[in-house]
N, C-alpha and C positions, 0 to 999 in steps of 0.2 A: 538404591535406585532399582525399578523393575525395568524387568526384561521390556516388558511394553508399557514404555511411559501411559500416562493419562496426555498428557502434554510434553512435547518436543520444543521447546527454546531454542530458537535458533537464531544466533548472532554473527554477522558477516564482520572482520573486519578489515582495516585498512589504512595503515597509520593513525591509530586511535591512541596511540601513550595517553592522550591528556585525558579521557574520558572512560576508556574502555574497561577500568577496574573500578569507579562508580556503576560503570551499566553491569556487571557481575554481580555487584552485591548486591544492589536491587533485586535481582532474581532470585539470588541465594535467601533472600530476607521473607523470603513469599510464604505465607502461613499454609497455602497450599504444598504437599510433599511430591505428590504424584508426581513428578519435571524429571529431564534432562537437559542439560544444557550442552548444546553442539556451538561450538564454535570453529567458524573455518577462516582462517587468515590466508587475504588473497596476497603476499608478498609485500607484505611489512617492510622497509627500511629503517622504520624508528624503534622502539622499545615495548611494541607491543605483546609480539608473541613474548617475548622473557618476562611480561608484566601478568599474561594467561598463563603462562605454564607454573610459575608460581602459584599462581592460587589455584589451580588444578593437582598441583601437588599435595595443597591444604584441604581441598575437598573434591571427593572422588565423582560429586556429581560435574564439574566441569570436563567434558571431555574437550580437548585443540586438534586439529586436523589442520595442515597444514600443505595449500596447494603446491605443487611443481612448477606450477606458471600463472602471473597474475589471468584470471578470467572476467572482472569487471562484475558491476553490479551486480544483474539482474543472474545473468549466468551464476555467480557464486552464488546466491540464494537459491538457486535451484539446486547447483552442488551440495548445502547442507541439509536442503528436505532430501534429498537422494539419504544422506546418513541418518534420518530418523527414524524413532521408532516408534513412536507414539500415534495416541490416534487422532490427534490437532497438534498444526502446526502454529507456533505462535512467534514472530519473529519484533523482538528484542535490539535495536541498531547499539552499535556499542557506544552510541554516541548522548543515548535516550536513556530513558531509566521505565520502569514499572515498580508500582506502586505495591506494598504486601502484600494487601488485599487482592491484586489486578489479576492473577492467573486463578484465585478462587471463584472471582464472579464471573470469569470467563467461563470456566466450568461449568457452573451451575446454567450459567445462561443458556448456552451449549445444547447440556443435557435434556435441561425442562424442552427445547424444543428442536427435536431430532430430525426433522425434517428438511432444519436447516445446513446448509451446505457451507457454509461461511457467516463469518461475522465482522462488523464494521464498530468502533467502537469510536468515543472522544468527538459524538455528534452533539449538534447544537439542542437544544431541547425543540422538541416536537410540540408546535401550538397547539393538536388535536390528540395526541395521545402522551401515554407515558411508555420508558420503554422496559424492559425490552419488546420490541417486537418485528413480528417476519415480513419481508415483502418478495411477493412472487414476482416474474422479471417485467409482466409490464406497470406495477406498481413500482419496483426500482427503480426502471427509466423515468417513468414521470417525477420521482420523488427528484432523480439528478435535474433534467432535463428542465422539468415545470415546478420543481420546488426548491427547497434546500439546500441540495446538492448531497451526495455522496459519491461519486468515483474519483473526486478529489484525494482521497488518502492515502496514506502513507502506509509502506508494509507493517510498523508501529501500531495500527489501527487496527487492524487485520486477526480473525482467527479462520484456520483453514483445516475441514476435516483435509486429513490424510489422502482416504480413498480418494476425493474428488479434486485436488491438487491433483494425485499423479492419473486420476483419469482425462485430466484436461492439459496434460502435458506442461505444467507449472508457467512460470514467464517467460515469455519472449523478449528475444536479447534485444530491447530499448532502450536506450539511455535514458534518462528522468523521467520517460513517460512510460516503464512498462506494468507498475502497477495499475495505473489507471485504464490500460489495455486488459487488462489481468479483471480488473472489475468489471468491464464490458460484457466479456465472453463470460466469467462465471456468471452472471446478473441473468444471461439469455437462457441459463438451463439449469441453475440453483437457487431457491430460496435465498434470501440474504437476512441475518438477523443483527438488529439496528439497536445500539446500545449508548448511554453516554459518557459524560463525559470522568475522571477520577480512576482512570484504569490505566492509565499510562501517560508517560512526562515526555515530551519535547522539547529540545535542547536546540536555542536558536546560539550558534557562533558561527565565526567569519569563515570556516574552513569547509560549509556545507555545498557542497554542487547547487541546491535547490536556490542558492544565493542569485544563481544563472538563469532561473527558471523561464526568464523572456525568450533567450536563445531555442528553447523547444517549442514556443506556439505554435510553430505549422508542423511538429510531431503530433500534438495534439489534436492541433486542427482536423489532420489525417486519420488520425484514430475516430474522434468525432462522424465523419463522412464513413468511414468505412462501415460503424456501425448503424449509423442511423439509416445509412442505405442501402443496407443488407437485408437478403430475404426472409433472415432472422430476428429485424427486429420487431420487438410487441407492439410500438404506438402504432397509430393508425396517421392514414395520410392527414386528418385536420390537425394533429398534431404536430406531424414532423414539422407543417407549413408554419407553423405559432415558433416551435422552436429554431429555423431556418433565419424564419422572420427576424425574430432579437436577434439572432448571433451576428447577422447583417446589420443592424442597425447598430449594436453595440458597436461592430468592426469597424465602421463606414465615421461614427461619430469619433473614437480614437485616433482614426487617420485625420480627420481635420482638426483636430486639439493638435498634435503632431504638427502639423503645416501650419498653422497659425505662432507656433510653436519654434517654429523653422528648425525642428528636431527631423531632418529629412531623414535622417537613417533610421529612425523607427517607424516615419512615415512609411517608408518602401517595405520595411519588415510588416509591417499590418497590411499594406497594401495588396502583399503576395499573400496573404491568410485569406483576403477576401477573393482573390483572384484563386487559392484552392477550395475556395467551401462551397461549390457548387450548388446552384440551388435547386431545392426539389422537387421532383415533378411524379406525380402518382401514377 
């Protein structure tokens, strides 16, 4: 392994016994060499770390770090790009797998377009182009906003030059929603290069937080306003108004499916999303 990876793997974990030495050898499996793999265990109770340190002992590219105190998601993900050394950061959940091929195409993809500050991969295919390819930040927004979507993903999804992670001060400590935060802001001041899908595997079982993901709709929501109504964002006011528009109208028809529903605790959970999405005025 060199002194300066080409790529830094980095895998959080956290009581992962059941999966965590499947997600290892996926990475070890990768026809790409250039890698290190950093793994940092945020305070295991199960048989994790003794199931890494094993196979760190069988191959020197594993390196374990092991915190002092559980830190939580978003925070330990910033803890393990802090130990990297490479120059993309590409994060790996011990729960996920990557495919042989996955960190070769990343590279390459990467490289051919330097401009780019990030990459988003496992998208749907693109009715107008094929990919790879780069969107500057008011083409991101529309593509999230008015098309597709992309700030939907998952760190899995994700590659991250180096320099521009620790230039943008990495995630903010969010619960479920601080990638999608994380895509915001890089979106406003880097390139993003759009790639699809065969680069990485997702592991849907019962022990996932995102299992939760209703409980953060007014994090989101929040995220949502903050950026759209920031002096930073790209769209312009006909747009914000088109996007405001749906998200209202989506919100407002959920709360009466809800009420006819007599599901009143969801009602009132949507109700307060529409009562913070403020609507926008130029």
């Amino acid at each position: 392994m060199a002194d300066n990876p080409g790529i830094s793997v980095l895998m959080t974990t956290y009581n992962r016994e059941r999966y965590v030495e499947a997600a290892i050898q996926s990475v070890l499996a990768s026809t790409f060499s250039d890698f290190e793999l950093v793994v940092v265990d945020d305070g295991s109770s199960d048989q994790t770390v003794a199931i890494v340190e094993q196979l760190s002992a069988e191959d020197h590219r594993v390196v374990l770090h092991i915190n002092p105190q559980n830190l939580g998601d978003y925070p330990n993900r910033n803890r393990a790009a802090s130990l990297a050394k490479g120059k993309y950061l590409k994060y790996v959940d011990a729960d996920d797998l990557i495919y042989p091929w996955g960190l070769q195409i990343l590279w390459d993809c990467m490289e051919k377009h330097p401009h780019a500050g990030w990459g988003l991969c496992s998208l749907a295919q693109d009715k107008q182009r094929i990919f790879p390819f780069v969107l500057g930040p008011e083409e991101a927004y529309r593509y999230h906003y008015l098309g597709p979507g992309l700030f939907h993903k998952a760190p899995l999804s994700s590659i991250i030059r180096k320099s521009v992670f620790d230039e943008v001060g990495g995630f903010k400590p969010l619960r479920m929603v601080g990638d999608s935060e994380m895509w915001h802001r890089l979106a406003q001041d880097f390139p993003v290069l759009l790639m699809p899908h065969g680069i990485v595997w997702y592991r849907f079982h019962d022990d996932q937080e995102s299992n939760n993901i209703d409980e953060f709709a007014l994090s989101y929501n929040a995220i949502v306003h903050q950026y759209l109504s920031s002096a930073s964002c790209p769209l312009n006011s006909r747009e914000l108004h088109v996007i405001y528009s749906k998200r209202r109208g989506r919100l407002t028809r959920t709360f009466i499916i809800h009420l006819l529903k007599r599901n009143f605790k969801a009602a009132r959970a949507v109700s307060a999303q529409l009562r913070a999405l403020k609507p926008f005025s130029s």
